[in-house]
Kinemage of the C-alpha trace (Angstrom):
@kinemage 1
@onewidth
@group {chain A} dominant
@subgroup {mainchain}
@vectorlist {calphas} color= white
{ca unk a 1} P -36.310 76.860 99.442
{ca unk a 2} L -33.703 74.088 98.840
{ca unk a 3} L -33.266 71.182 96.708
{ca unk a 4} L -31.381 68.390 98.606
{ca unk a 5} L -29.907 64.847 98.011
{ca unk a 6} L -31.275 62.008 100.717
{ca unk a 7} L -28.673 59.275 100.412
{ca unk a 8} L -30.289 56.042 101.718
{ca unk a 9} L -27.907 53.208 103.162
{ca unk a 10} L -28.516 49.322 104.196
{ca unk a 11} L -27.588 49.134 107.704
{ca unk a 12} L -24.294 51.180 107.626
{ca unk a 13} L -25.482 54.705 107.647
{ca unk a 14} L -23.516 56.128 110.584
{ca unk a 15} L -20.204 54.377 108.768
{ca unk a 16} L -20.869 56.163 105.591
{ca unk a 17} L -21.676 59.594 106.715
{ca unk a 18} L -18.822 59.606 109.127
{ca unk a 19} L -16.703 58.707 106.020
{ca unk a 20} L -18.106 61.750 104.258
{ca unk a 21} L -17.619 64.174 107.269
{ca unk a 22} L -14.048 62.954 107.263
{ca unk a 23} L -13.415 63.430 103.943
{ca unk a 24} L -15.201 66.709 103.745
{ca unk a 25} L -13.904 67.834 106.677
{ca unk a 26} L -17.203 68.563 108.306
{ca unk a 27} L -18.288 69.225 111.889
{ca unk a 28} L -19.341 65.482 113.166
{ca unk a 29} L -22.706 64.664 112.237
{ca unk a 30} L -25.115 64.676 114.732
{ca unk a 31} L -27.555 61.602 114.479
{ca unk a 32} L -30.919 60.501 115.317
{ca unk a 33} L -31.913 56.866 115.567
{ca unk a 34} L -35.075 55.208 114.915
{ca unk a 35} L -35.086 54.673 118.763
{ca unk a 36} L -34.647 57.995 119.254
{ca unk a 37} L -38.399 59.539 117.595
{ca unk a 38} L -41.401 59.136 119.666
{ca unk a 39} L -42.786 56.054 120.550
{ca unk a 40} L -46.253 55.143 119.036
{ca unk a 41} L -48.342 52.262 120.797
{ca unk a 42} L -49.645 50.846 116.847
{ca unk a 43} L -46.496 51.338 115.061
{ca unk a 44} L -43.461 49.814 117.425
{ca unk a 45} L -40.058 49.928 116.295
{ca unk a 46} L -38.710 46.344 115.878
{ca unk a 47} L -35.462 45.890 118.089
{ca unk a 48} L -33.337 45.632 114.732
{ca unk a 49} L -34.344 49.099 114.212
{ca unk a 50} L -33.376 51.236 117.419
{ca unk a 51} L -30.045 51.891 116.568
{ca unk a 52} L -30.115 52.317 113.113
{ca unk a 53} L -29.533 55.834 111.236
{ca unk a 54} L -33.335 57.480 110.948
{ca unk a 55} L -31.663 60.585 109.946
{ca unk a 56} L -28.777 62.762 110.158
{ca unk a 57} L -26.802 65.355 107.826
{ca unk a 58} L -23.660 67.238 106.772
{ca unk a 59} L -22.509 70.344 104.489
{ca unk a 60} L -20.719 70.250 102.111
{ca unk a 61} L -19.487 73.355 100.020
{ca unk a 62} L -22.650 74.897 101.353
{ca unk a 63} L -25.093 72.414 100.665
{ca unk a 64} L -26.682 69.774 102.930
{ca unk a 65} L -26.558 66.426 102.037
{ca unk a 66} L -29.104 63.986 104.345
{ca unk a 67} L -28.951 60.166 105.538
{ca unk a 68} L -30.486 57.690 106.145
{ca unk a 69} L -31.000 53.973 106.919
{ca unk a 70} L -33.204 51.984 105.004
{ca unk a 71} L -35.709 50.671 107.351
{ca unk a 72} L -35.208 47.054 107.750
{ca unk a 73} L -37.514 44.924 105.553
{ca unk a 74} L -38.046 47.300 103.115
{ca unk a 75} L -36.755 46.665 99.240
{ca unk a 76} L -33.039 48.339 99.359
{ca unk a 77} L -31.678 48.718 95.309
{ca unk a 78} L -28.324 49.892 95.531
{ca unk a 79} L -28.968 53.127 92.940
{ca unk a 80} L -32.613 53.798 93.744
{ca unk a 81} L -30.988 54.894 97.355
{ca unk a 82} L -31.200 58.302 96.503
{ca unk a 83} L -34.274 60.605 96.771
{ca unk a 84} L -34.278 64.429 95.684
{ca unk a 85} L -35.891 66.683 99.016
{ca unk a 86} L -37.603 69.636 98.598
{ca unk a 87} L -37.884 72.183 101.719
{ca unk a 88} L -39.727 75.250 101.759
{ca unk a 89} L -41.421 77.269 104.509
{ca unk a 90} L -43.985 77.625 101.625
{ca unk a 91} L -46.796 75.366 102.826
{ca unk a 92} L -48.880 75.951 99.196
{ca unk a 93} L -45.955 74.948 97.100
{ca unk a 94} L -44.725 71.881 98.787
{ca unk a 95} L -48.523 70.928 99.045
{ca unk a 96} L -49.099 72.073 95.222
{ca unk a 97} L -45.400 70.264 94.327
{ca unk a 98} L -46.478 66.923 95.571
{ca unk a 99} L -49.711 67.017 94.474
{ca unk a 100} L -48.142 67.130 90.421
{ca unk a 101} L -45.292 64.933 91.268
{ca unk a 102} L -48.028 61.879 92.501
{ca unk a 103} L -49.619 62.026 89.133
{ca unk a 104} L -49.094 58.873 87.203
{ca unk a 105} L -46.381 57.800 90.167
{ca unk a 106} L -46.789 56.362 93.562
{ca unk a 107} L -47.028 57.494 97.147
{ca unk a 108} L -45.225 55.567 99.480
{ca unk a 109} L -46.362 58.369 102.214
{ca unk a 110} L -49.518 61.017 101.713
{ca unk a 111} L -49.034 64.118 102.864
{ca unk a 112} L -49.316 64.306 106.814
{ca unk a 113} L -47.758 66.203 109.852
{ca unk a 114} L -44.616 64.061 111.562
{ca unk a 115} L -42.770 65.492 114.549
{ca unk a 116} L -40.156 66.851 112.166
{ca unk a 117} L -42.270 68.561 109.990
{ca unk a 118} L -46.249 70.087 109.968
{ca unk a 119} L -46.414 68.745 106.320
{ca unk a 120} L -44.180 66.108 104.866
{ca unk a 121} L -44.742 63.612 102.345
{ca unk a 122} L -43.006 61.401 99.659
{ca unk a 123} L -44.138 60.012 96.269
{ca unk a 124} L -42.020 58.224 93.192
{ca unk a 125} L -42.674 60.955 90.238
{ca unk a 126} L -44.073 58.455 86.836
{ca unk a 127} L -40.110 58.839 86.001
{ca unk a 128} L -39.184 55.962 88.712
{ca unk a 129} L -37.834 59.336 90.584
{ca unk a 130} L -38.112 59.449 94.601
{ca unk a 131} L -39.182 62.754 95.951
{ca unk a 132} L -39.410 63.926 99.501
{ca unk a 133} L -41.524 67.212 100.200
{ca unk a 134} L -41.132 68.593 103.501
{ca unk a 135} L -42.234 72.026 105.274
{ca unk a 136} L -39.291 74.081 106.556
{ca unk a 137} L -39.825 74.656 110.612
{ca unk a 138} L -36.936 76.935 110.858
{ca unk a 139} L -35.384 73.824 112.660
{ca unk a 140} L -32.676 71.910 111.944
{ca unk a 141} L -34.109 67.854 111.999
């Protein structure tokens, strides 16, 4: 089980974490666009979207640290671009976890299987605190 830091960014995603990797002196990040995921016929990705940064990651003194790009159109706060993650191949705990973070906070996605993970979900805690909950596959997304 790990706690992780999501870093969210407005459009210049693969700039930042290519920054980080350089100053870290990480291997380059490897990154997947919004283009990239499967298509689905109701939800189509807007042609702004393709190329942005749907997710990619680094280490840094042993922990990962994940990006992203803020999907366009939604409210970006420069501060509230940061999201704790918790992974676990524990399917009970990340189910029981986000169950008691949604209480008196707000689910901006219910619980569901995604192509990266069988269970993933993500709720602001009644703190104003962004959570993402995700079951551990044993593969790196």
């Amino acid at each position: 089980m790990a706690i992780e830091v999501y870093l969210i960014f407005d459009g210049n995603c693969r700039e930042a974490v290519n920054f980080y990797a350089d100053v870290f002196k990480t291997e380059a990040p490897q990154i997947m666009t919004f283009g990239d995921g499967p298509e689905n016929p109701d939800y189509p990705i807007p042609e702004e979207a393709k190329n942005l940064v749907m997710h990619t990651n680094i280490y840094v003194a042993g922990s990962r640290l994940m990006f992203s790009d803020n999907w366009p159109g939604s409210p970006y706060v420069v501060g509230n671009n940061i999201s704790v993650t918790l992974v676990s191949k524990d399917e009970e705990f990340i189910r029981s976890s986000f169950e008691g973070l949604k209480q008196g906070g707000t689910v901006n996605m219910e619980l569901q299987e995604t192509f990266w993970s069988k269970c993933y979900g993500a709720v602001k805690d009644k703190f104003g605190v962004e959570w993402q909950v995700s079951l551990d596959s044993g593969e790196q997304w």
